[in-house]
N, C-alpha and C positions, 0 to 999 in steps of 0.2 A: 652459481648461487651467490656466493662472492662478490663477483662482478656488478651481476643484479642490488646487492645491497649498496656498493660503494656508488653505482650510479645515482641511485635514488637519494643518495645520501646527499653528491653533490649539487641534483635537483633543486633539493630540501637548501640547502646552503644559498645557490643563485637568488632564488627565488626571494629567501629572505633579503639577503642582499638591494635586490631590485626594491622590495617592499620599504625599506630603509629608505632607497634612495630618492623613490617618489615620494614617503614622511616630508624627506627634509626637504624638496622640492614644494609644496604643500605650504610648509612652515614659512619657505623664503616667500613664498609667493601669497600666504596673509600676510605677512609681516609688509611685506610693499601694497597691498590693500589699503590695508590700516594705516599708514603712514601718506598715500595718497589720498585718503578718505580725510586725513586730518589738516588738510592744507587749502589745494584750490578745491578740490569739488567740497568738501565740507562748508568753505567760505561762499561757495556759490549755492547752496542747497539755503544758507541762512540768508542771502540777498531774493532767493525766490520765496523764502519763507514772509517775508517782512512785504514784500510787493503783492504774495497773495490776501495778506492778514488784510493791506490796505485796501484792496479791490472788496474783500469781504464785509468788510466797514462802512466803506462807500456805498455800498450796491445796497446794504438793509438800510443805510438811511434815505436813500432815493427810494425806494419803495414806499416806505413810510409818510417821506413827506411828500412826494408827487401825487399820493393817495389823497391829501388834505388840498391839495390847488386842483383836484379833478373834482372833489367835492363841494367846494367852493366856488368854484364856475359853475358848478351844475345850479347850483341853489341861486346863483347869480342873473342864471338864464331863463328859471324860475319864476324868481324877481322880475322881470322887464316886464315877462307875458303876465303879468298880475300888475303893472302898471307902479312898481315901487323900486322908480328908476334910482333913488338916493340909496338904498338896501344897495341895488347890484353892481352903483358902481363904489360900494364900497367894500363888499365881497371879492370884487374883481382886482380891488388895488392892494388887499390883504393876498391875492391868490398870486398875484405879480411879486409884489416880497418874496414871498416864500421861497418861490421857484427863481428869483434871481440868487438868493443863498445858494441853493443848489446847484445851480449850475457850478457853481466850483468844485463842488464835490465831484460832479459829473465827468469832468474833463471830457478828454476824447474818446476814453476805452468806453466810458459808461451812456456816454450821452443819449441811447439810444432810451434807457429808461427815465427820459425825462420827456420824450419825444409827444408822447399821450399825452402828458399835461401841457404842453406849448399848444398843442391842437386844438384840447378844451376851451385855453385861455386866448386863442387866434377866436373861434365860435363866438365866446361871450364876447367878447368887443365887437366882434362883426355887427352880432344881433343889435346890440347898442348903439353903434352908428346906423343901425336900418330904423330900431326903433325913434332915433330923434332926428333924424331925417338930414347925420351929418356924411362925411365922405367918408368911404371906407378905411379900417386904420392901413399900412404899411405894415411891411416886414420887418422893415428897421425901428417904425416905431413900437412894435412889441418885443423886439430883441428876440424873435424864434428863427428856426432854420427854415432855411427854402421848403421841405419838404411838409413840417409841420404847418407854414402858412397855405400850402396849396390845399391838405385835408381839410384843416381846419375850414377856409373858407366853402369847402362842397359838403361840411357838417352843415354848417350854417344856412344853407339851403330848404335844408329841412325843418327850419325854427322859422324861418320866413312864410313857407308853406301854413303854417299853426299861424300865423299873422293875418294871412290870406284870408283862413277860415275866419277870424276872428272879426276882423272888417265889412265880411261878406254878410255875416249876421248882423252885424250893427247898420247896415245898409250903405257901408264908404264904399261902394263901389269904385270911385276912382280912385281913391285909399289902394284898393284890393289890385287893381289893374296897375298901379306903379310900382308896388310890391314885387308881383310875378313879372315886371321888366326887370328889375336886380334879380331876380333869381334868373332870368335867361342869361342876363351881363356877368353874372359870377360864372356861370356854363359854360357859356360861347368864349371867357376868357380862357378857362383852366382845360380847355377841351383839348389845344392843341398839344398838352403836358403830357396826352394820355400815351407818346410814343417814349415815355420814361416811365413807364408803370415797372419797368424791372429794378429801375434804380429807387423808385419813393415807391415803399410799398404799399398796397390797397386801392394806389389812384384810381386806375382801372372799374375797380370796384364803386367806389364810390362815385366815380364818374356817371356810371352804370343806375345807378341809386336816383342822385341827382336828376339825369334824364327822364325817370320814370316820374318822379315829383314833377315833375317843370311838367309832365304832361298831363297829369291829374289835374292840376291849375289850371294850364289851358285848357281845357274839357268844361271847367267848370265856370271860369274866364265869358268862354263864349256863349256858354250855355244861358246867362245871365244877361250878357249884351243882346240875344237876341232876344229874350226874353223881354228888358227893358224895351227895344225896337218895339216890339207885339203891342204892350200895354200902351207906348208912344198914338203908335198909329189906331189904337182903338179907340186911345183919348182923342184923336183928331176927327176920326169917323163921329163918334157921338158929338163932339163940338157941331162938325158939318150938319146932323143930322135936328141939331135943336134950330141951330140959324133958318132950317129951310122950311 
């Protein structure tokens, strides 16, 4: 019995002992936490603090203003097909400001949310060189990325089409038919791009888009020239038919 208590006594003793030992173990080992918390990684947690704050700064002002050059092209684009060519290119030269401020902000991390408005802004110029019958602008002279000029110009396909239509009621037939040859020369150009659909994303798509428009045109292209042919040769039957 004895024995029994003195065992359990020293049990009781160890145990505390160990319990002690792991405390101070505990203690040494916040104490080197906290004192490495206080030095590099603290000084690194405030260099990622200040590099997220900026990225967060940046990225709601690109939002915001790339919203107002997507809106301003739009209403630019507006502009041309209502024939109030002085409105859009001065919408368009307003939309260009904006968005050359921003690209600073943009840098490299962000640039991709700017990407949408250089697209817009590749479109509205397109249109306006289709509309005043001059050469298409360049890459370099809109200062956009490879990627955004490749979309943008298979946007603008589809503003040409609405020209098409628009020609085609006014009776510019050959208006209409040199129309839908730029929209096949913007296609047959950007076509062979379609094997980088993984790297510019949507090409693909749009490319796809594109092809279905070009062919609604031609449909409608021919449908017209035969038609013209018809009325031709009936004018000539009834000429022949008075003379005889």
């Amino acid at each position: 019995m004895f024995i029994g208590v003195a065992s359990a006594a020293a049990n009781v003793s160890q145990l505390a002992s160990v319990e002690h030992f792991v405390s101070l173990k505990f203690l040494k080992g916040k104490s080197f936490i906290s004192n490495y918390s206080g030095t590099s990684m603290q000084s690194s947690l405030e260099v990622i603090h200040r590099e997220l704050k900026d990225v967060q700064e940046r990225r709601e002002k690109l939002i915001k203003g790339t919203r107002d050059v997507v809106m301003l092209c739009s209403k630019s684009i507006v502009a041309l097909h209502q024939g109030q060519i002085e409105d859009a290119k001065n919408k368009m030269k307003e939309a260009s400001t904006i968005l050359e401020e921003f690209r600073k902000h943009a840098k490299e991390d962000l640039y991709r949310y700017i990407s949408v408005a250089e697209q817009e802004l590749v479109e509205a110029y397109t249109l306006r060189a289709v509309v005043e019958s001059a050469p298409l602008p360049s890459m370099k002279e809109l200062e956009v990325t490879g990627p955004s000029y490749l979309t943008g110009l298979l946007d603008c396909v589809g503003e040409i089409k609405r020209l098409v239509y628009d020609r085609m009621r006014s009776g510019k037939e050959n208006d209409a038919e040199q129309l839908f040859g730029t929209m096949e020369e913007i296609y047959n150009a950007i076509y062979p791009f379609a094997v980088y659909d993984n790297i510019v994303s949507g090409l693909r798509k749009k490319l796809d888009v594109a092809r279905m428009l070009i062919e609604d045109i031609r449909a409608l292209v021919t449908e017209e020239t035969r038609r013209r042919a018809m009325m031709a040769a009936i004018g000539d039957l009834e000429k022949t038919v008075k003379e005889t």
